[in-house]
C-alpha positions in Angstrom: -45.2 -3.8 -10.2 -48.5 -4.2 -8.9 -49.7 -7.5 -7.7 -53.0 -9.3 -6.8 -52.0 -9.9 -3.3 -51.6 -6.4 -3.2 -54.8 -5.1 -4.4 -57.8 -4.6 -2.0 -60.5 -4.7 -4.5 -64.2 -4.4 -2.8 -66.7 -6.0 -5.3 -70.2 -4.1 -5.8 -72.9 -6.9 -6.5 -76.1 -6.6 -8.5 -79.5 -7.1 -6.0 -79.5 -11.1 -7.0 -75.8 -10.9 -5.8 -74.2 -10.8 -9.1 -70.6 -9.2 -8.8 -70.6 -6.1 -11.5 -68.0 -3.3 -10.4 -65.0 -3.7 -8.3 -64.0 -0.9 -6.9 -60.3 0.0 -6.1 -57.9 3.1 -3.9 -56.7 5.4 -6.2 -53.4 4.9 -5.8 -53.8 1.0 -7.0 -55.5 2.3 -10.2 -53.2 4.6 -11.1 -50.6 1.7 -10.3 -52.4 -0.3 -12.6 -52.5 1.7 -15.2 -48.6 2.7 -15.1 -48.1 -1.1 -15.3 -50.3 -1.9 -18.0 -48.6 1.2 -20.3 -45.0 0.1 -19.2 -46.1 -3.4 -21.2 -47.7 -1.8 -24.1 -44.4 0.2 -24.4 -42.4 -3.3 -23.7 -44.4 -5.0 -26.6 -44.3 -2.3 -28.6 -40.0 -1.8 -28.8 -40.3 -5.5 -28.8 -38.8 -5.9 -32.3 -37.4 -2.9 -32.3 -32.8 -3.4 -33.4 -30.7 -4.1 -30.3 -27.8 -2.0 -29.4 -24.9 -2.6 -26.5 -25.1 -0.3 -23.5 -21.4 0.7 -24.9 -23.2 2.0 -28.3 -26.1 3.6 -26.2 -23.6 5.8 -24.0 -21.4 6.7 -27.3 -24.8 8.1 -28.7 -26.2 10.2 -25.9 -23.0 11.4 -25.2 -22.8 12.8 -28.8 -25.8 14.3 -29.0 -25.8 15.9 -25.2 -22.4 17.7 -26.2 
């Protein structure tokens, strides 16, 4: 997971010096964005029924067969 000491955003300013886009390497974006849907998915399944891990195997292993 991407953090903010790991970012190296370079801010753009406005001519008065106002901050208005921040600018970012691809590869943080794209980081960003893989985080931000892995939460949406996490909030999401949030209230979703609980199973064991026991259960879980049982039922991929009977549908895989």
């Amino acid at each position: 997971m991407i953090t903010a000491k790991t970012l190296h955003p370079q801010y753009l300013k406005t001519p008065n010096g106002t901050p208005s886009f921040v600018v970012l390497f691809i590869e943080e974006y794209e980081e960003l964005i893989e985080d931000y849907n892995d939460l949406t998915i996490i909030k999401e399944r949030r209230e979703e029924e609980k199973i064991s891990f026991k259960d879980f195997k049982h039922n991929i292993l009977k549908t895989n067969v």
